[in-house]
C-alpha positions in Angstrom: 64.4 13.2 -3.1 64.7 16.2 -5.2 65.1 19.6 -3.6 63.5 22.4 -4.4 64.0 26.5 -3.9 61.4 29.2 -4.8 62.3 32.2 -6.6 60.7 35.0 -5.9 62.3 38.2 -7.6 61.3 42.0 -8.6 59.7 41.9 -12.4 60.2 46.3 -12.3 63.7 46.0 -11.8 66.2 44.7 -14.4 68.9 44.3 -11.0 66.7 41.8 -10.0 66.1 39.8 -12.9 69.7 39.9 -13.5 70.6 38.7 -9.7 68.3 35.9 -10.2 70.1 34.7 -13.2 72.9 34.3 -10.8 70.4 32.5 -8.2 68.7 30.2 -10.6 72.6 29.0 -12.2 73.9 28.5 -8.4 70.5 26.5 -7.8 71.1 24.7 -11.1 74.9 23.6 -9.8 73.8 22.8 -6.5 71.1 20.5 -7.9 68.3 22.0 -6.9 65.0 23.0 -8.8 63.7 26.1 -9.2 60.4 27.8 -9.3 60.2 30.9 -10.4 56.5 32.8 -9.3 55.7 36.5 -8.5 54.7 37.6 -5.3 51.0 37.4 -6.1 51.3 34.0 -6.6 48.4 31.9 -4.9 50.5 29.6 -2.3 48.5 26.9 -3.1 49.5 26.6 -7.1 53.4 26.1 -5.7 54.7 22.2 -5.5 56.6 22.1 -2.2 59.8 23.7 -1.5 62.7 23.6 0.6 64.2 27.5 0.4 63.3 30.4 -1.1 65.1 33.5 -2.2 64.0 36.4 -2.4 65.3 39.5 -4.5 63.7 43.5 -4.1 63.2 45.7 -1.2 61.0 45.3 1.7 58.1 45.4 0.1 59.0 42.3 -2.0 60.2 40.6 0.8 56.8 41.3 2.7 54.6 40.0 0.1 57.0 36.6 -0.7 56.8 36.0 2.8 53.0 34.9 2.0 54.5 31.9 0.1 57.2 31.1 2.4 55.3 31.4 5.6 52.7 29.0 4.3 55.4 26.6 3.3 57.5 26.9 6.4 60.6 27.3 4.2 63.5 29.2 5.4 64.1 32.9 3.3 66.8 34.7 2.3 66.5 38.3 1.1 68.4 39.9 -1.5 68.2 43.9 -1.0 67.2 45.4 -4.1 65.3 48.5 -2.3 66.3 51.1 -0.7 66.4 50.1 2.9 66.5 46.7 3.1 66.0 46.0 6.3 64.3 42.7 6.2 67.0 41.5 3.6 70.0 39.2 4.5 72.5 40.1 1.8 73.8 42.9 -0.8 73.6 42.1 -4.8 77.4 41.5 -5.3 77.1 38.7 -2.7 74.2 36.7 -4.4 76.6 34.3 -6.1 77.8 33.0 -2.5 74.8 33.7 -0.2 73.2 30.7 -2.8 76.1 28.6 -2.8 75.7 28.7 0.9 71.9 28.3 1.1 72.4 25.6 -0.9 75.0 24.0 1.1 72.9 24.0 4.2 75.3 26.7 5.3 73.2 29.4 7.3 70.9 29.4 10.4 67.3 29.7 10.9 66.1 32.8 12.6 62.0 32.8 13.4 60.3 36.0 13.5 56.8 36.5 15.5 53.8 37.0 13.6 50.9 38.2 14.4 46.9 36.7 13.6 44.2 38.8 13.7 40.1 38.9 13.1 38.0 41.7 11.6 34.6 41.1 13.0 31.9 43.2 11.5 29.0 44.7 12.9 26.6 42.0 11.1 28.9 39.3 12.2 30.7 38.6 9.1 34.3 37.8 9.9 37.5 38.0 8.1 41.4 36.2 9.3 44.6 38.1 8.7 48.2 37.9 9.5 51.0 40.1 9.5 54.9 39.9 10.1 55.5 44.3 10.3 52.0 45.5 11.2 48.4 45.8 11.3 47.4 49.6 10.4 44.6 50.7 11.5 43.5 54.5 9.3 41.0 57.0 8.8 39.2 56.5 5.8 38.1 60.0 5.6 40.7 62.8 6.3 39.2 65.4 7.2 37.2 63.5 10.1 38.6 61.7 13.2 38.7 58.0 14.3 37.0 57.3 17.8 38.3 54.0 18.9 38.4 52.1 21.9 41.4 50.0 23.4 40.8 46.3 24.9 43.7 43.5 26.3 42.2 40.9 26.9 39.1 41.9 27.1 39.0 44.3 29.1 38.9 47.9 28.8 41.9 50.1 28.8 41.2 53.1 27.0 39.3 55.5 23.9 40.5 58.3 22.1 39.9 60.3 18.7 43.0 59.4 16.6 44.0 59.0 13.0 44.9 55.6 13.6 46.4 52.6 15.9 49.7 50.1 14.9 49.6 47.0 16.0 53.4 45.9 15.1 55.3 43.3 16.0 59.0 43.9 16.9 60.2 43.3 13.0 57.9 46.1 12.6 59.0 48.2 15.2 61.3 49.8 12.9 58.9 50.8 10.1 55.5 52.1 10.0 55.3 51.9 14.0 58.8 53.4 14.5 57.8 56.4 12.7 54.4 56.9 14.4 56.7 57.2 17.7 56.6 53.6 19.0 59.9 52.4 20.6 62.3 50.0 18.5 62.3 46.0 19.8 64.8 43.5 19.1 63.3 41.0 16.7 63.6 37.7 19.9 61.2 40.1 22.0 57.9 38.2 21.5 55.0 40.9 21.8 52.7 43.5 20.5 53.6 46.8 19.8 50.3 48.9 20.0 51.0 52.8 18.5 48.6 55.1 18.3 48.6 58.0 15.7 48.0 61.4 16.0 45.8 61.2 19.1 43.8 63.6 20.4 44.2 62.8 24.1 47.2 64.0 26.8 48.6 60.8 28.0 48.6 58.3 25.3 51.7 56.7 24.6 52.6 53.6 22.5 52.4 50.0 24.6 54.5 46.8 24.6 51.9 43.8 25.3 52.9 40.1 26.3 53.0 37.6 23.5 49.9 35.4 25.2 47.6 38.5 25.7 45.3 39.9 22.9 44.7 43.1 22.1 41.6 44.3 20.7 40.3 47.3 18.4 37.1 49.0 18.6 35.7 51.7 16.2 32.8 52.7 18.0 29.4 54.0 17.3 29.8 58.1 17.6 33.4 57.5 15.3 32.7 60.3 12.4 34.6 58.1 9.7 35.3 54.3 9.2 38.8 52.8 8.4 40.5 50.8 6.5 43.1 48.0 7.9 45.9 47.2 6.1 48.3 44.3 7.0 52.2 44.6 6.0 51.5 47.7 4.0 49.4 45.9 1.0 46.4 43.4 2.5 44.0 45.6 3.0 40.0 45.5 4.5 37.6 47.8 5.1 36.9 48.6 8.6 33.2 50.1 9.4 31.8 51.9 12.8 31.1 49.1 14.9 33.3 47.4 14.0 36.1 45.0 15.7 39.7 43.7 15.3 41.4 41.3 17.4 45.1 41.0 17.4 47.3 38.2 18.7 50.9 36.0 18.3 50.5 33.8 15.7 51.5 30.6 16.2 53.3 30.0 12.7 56.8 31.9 12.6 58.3 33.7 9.3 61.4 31.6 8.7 64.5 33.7 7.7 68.1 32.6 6.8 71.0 34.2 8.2 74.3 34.1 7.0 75.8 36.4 8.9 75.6 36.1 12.8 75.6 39.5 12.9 73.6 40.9 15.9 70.9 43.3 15.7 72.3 46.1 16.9 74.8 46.2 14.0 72.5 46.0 11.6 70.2 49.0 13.4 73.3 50.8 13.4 74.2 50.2 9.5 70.6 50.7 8.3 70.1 53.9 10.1 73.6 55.2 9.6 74.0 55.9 13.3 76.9 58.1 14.4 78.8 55.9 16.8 82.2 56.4 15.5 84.5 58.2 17.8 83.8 56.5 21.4 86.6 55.9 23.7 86.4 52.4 24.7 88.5 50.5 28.1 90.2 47.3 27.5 89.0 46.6 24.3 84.9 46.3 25.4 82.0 47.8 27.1 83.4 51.2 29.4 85.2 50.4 32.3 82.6 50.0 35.4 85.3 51.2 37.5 86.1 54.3 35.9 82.0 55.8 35.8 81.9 54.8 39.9 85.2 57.1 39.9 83.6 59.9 37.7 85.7 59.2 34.9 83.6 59.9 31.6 83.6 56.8 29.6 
């Protein structure tokens, strides 16, 4: 049976149409077919596949995940952006990161999604997913958002706002992150909800169980609608009246690691965090003994 990869690649950046040169001849030695599409392509024009790479920054990687979820295929990211952080490997590593892929030579790491449904006011109803976030914004700027809060149906809380996050924890370090929400490790399963700019004393961002559902309301008196955009490019228009439900998806994004690498590494290489300089006992974590004693560690 033949195997097959998709390529998905960057057509604004000549890096990335030179890196997938390199792919598509690694693919071509390992015996494997390629098909090259863009990251608009409709999933359902794609033959089936057994891998994908993908070459840009995070937003490239965001949108090819629409291909790969549906297929179930494993991904691997080349970082081509300027953060990366959804990405697997560097440029000068693509030659081997294939050669690898294609060898089987990498591990599977599933990363929670999240389903939700836009229910209008007329009862017209529209799905979406999203692996970083669900953002929920002002349509009008100079006017606030009055939403209302559910988990599982039932009533937690209102307030005027210019926005809520719904994020999972890959999406607890990007749009969420910045709107003050806490950073997750990626095998938490949950909801991140983060609400922005609100006009209220005690709201803080919440960490909701995987099985629960959380639910938006833009209600009646709101002076503005919204629009909802999922991983920072599907995008609907939310009216007053309006709701969205949020919950775990059942159907994973599928990345390949090559590295086993643990998260905390690569939080502390992608933000650059100072950590050089600690005085460490015996090699590991501070000496237990030596805190109880007073001893600094």
């Amino acid at each position: 049976m033949t195997r097959r990869a998709l390529v998905v690649r960057h057509t604004g950046r000549p890096e990335a149409l030179a890196a997938s040169e390199v792919v598509l001849t690694e693919l071509a030695a390992a015996g494997i077919e390629a098909v090259v599409a863009a990251h608009d392509t409709d999933p359902e024009d794609l033959p089936p596949f057994d891998l994908a790479v993908v070459l840009g920054g995070d937003g490239t990687i965001l949108r090819a995940t629409e291909l790969t979820r549906h297929a179930g295929a494993p991904m691997l990211g080349v970082n081509l952006g300027r953060f990366g952080f959804l990405a697997e490997i560097e440029p000068d590593d693509v030659a081997d990161a294939t050669r690898r892929l294609a060898a089987g030579d990498y591990e599977v790491e599933e990363r929670f999604t999240l389903d939700l449904l836009l229910t209008r006011e007329d009862g017209q109803q529209i799905r979406g997913w999203a692996l970083n976030e669900a953002s929920l914004e002002k349509s009008e700027p100079s006017r606030m958002l009055d939403v209302g809060i559910e988990v599982d149906d039932h009533r937690l809380e209102r307030f005027g706002c210019d926005g809520v996050i719904v994020a999972t924890p890959t999406g607890s370090t990007a749009h969420a992150f910045s709107g003050g929400g806490p950073v997750v490790w990626p095998d938490v399963e949950g909801m991140i909800v983060v609400p922005l700019a609100a006009h209220a004393l005690f709201t803080r961002p919440l960490v909701v169980g995987p099985s629960s559902m959380v639910t938006i309301l833009v209600l009646e008196d709101s002076a503005t609608a919204a629009v909802l955009t999922c991983d920072g490019h599907r995008t609907m228009e939310v009216g007053v009246g309006d709701r969205i439900d949020v919950w775990g998806s059942d159907r994973p994004v599928r990345l390949a690691r090559l590295s086993p690498a643990p998260f905390t590494t690569r939080l502390v290489h992608k933000y650059e965090l100072p950590v050089e300089g600690w005085r460490r006992v015996n090699g590991g974590a501070a000496d237990q003994s030596s805190r109880t004693a007073g001893e600094a560690p």
